[in-house]
C-alpha positions as CSV (number, residue, x, y, z in Angstrom):
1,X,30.0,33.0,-30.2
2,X,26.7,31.1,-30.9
3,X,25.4,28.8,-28.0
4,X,23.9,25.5,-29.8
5,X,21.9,22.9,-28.1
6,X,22.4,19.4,-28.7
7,X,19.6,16.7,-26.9
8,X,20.9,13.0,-27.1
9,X,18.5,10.6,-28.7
10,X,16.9,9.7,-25.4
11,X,16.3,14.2,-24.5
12,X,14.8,15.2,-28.1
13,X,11.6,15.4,-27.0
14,X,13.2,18.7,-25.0
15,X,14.5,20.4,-28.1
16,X,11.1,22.1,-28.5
17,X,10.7,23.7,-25.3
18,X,14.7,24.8,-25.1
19,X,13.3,26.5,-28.3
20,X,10.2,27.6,-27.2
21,X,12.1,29.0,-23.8
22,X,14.8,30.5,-25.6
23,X,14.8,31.0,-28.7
24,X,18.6,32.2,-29.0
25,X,19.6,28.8,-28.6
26,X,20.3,27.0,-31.5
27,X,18.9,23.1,-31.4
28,X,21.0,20.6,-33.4
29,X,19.5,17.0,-33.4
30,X,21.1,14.0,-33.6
31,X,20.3,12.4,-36.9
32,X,19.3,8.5,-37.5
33,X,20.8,6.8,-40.1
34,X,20.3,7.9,-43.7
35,X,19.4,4.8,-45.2
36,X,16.8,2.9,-42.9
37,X,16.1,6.5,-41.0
38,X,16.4,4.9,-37.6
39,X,19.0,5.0,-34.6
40,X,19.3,1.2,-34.1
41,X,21.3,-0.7,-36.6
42,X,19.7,-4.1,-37.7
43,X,22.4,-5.5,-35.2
44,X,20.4,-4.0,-32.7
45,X,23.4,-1.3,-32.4
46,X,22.8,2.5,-31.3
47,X,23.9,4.7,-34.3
48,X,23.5,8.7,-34.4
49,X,25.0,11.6,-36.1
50,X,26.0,15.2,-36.6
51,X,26.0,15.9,-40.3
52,X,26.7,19.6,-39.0
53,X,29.2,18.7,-37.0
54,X,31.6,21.2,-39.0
55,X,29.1,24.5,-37.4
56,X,30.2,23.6,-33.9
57,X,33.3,24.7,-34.3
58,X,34.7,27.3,-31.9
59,X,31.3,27.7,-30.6
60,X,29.3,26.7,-27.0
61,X,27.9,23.7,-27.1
62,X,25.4,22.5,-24.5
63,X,24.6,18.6,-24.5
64,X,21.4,17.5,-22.8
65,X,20.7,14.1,-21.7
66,X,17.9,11.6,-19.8
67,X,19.0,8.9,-18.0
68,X,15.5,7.4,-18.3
69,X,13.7,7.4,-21.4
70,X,10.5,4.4,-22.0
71,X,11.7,4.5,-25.3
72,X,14.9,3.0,-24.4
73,X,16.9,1.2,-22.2
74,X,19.1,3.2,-19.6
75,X,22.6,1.5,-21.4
76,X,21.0,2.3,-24.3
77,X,20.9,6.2,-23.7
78,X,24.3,6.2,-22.3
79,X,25.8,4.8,-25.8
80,X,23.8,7.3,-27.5
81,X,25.5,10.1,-25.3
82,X,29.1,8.1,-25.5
83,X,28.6,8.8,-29.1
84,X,27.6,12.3,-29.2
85,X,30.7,13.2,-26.7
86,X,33.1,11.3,-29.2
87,X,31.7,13.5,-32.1
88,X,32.3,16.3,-30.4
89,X,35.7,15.9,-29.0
90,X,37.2,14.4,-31.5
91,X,34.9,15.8,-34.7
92,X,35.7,14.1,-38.0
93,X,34.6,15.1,-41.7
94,X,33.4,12.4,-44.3
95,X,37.3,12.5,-45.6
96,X,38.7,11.6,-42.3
97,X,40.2,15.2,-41.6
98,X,40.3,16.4,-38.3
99,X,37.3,19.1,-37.6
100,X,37.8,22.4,-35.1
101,X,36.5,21.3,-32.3
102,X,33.8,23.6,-29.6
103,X,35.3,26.0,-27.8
104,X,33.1,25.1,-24.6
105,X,31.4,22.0,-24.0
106,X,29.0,21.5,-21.1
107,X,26.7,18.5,-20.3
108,X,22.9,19.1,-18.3
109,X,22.2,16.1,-16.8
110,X,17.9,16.0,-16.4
111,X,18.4,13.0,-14.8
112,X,21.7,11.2,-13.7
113,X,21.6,7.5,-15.3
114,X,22.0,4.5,-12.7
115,X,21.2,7.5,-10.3
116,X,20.4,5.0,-7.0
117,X,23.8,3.1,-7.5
118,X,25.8,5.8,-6.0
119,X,27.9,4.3,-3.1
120,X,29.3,0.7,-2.5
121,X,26.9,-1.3,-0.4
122,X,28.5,-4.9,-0.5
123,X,32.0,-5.7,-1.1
124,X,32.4,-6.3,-4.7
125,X,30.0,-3.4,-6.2
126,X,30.8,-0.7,-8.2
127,X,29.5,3.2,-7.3
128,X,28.7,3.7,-10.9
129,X,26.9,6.8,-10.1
130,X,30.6,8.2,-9.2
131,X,32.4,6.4,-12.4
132,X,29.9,8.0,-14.3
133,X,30.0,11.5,-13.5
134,X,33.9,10.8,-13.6
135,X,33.8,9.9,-17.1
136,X,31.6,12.5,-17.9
137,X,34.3,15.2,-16.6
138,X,36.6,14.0,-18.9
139,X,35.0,14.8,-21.8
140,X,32.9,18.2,-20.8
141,X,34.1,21.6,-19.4
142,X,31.1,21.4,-17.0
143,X,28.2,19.2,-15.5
144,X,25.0,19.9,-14.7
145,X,22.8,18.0,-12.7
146,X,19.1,18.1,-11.5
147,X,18.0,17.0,-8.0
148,X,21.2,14.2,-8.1
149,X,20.6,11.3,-5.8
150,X,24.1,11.1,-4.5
151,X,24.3,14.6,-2.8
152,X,24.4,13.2,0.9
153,X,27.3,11.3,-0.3
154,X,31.3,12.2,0.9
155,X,32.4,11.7,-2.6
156,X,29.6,14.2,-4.0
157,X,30.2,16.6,-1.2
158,X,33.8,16.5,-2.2
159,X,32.7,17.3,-6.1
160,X,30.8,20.6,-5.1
161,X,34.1,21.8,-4.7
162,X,35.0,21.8,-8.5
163,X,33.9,24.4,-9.8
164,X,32.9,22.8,-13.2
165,X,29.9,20.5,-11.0
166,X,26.4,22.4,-10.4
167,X,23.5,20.9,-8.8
168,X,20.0,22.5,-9.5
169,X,17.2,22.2,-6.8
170,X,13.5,22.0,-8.8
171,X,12.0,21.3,-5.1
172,X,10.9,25.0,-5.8
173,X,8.6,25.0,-8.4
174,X,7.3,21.5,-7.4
175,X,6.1,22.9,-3.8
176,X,5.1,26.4,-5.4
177,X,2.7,24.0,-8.1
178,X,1.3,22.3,-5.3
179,X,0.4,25.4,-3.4
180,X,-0.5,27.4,-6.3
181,X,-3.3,24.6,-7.1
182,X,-4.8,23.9,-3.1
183,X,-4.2,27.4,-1.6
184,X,-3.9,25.6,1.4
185,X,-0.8,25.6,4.1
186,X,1.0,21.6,3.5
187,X,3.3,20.2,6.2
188,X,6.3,18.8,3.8
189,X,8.0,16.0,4.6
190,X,11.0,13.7,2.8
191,X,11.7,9.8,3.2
192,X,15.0,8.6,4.1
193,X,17.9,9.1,6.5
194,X,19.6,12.3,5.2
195,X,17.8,15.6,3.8
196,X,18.4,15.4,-0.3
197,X,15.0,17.6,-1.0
198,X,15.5,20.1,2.1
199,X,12.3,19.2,3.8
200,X,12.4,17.7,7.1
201,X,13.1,14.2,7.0
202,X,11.0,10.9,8.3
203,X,13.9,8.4,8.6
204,X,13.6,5.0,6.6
205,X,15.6,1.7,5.6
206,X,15.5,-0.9,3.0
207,X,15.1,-4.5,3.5
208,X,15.3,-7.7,1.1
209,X,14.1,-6.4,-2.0
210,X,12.5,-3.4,-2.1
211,X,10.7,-3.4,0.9
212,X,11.0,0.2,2.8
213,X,10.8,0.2,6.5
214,X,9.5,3.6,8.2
215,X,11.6,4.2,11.2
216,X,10.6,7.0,12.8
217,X,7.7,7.5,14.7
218,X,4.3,9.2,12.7
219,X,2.2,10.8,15.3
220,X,-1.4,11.0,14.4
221,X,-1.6,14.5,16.7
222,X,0.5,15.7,14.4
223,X,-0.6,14.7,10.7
224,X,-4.0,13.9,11.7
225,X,-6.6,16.7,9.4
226,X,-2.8,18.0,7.9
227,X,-2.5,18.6,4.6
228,X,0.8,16.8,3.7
229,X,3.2,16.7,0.6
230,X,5.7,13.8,0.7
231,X,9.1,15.1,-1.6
232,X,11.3,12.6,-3.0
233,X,14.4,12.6,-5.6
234,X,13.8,9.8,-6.9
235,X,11.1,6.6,-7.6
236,X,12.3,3.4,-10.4
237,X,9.4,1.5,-8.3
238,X,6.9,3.9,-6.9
239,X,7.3,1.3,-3.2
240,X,8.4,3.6,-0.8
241,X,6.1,6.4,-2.1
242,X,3.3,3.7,-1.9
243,X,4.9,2.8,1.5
244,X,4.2,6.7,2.6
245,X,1.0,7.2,1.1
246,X,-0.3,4.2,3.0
247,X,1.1,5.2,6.1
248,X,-0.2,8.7,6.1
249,X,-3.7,7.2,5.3
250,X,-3.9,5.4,8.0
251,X,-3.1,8.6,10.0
252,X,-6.1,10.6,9.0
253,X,-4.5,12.9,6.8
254,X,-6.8,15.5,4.7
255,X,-5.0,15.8,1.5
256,X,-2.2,13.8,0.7
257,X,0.0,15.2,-2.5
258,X,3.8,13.7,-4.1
259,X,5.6,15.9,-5.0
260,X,9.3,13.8,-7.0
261,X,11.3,15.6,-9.7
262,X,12.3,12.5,-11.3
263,X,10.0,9.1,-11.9
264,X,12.5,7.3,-14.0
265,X,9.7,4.6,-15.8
266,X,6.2,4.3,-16.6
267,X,5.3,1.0,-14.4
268,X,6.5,3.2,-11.2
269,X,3.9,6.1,-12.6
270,X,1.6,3.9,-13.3
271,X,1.3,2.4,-10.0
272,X,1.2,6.2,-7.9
273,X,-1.8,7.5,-10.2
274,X,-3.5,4.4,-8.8
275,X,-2.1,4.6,-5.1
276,X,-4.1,6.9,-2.5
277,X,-2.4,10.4,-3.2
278,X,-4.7,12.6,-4.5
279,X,-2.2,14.0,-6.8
280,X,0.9,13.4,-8.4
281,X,4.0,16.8,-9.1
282,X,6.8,15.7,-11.2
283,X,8.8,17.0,-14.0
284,X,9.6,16.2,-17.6
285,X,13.3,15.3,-16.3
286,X,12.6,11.5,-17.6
287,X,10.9,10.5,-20.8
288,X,7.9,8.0,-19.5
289,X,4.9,9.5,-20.3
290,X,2.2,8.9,-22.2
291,X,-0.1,10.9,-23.7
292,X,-3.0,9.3,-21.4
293,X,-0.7,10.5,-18.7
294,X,-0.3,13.7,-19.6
295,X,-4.4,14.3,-19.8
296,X,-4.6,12.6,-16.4
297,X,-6.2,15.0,-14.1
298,X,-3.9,13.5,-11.0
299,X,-1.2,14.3,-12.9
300,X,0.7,17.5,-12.8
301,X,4.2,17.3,-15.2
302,X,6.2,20.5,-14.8
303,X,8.6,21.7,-17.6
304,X,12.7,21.9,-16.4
305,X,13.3,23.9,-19.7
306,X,13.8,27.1,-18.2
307,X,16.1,25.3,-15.0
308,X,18.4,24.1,-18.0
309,X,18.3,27.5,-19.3
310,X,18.7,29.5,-16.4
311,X,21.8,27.1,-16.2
312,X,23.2,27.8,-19.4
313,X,22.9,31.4,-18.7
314,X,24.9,31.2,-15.5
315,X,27.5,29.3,-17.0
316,X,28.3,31.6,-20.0
């Protein structure tokens, strides 16, 4: 049985690393429409396809998907995923007959879509986080998601317990980066009220807007001269990173590093690599870089390929 790749329009700029990683995997792009070579329809409507829809047959098939590409908007991706998971549930050839159908089909989340709107804060909201990763276990044998938002949350604890859900950490290789680079011992610490990185936690809340309020105490005897590496999920705005940076500044700190697996748009970027950390650790999860970015000497982007991989390899 041959295990084929397949990176929704928003995750092809991974096919060449899954290749590069592991080359036993067979990559199968989407394809844009034949006659104006483009994914958008002059409608404005997402179009893609697998002309080789038929080789998929019988075999593993391993979807991979954004949730936050610059290229597009986040509805945007999730059509062009809807699309792929109808081709390949339901494969069709150009005479209407009905195709043979993968044998396994597994979805790799880099980064979950509407990944902050995972619980019901008002009465009247939707925890489209959940519905999502609902929907998606109707369609795939398996999900696979990296550094999820939602894992403080009852209804994600109660998904670990399926066997077809996996959660992969990449804290690892983002603290290993940063002390690879300094040589230096860094005090790790994470924003927020529960522990979703593993690092000790400095407790926070939101206000109106976006405004982040710190709520535990920040001892200067204690940060003061410290090296220290603030870990996050998660940033669409950069604020409560800012929030921290600012806050540890003030506190004398001696080198002050972020350390975020996923920075789902290019404003948020943007605003860190102008903020007062001296450098930035993130991963190629989300599509938003540039290639200034990526020649930015604050800047370190680390590659999940071989996470997805290692993955794929657990699940087969």
């Amino acid at each position: 049985m041959s295990v084929y790749v397949i990176p929704t329009v928003p995750a092809l700029y991974l096919g060449e690393s899954l290749s590069r990683e592991a080359p036993w995997l067979k990559v199968m792009y989407p394809q844009p429409h034949e006659k104006n070579e483009k994914f958008v329809l002059p409608g404005g409507e997402c179009y893609c396809c697998l002309p080789l829809v038929r080789d998929l047959g019988g075999q593993q098939v391993e979807v991979v998907h954004t949730g936050y590409s610059k290229h597009m908007s986040v509805n945007d991706g999730l059509e062009y995923l809807r699309q792929i998971m109808s081709i390949l549930t339901n494969p069709i050839s150009e005479n209407g007959r009905r195709l043979k159908r993968p044998e396994h089909l597994r979805l790799h989340l880099t980064s979950l879509p509407y990944a902050k709107q995972d619980s019901n804060w008002i009465r009247g909201e939707v925890n489209r986080a959940q519905q999502l990763v609902q929907e998606f276990l109707t369609y795939f044998d398996s999900l696979t998601v990296i550094a999820p938002h939602f894992t403080t949350r009852n209804w994600a604890r109660r998904l670990l317990r399926d066997e077809r859900v996996q959660y992969i950490t990449p804290y690892d290789i983002l603290r290993d980066a940063i002390t690879s680079d300094y040589q230096k011992e860094f005090c790790f610490v994470s924003p927020g009220k529960f522990a979703r990185t593993g690092f000790p936690t400095i407790r926070t809340h939101r206000t109106a807007g976006l405004d982040v309020v710190i709520d535990d105490e920040m001892p200067s005897y204690i940060y003061a001269g410290k090296n220290v590496g603030v870990v996050d999920d998660i940033t669409l705005s950069g604020r409560t990173a800012l929030d921290f940076a600012t806050a540890f500044r003030r506190l004398g700190v001696s080198k002050l590093v972020l350390a975020l697996p996923h920075i789902g748009t290019t404003d948020a970027l943007d605003m860190l690599l102008e903020s007062e950390y001296d450098r930035i650790y993130t991963t190629n999860s989300c599509d938003v870089f540039t290639p200034e970015h990526l020649t930015n000497s604050k800047l370190t982007v680390l590659d999940i390929a071989p996470l997805l991989i290692d993955s794929m390899k657990i699940n087969n």
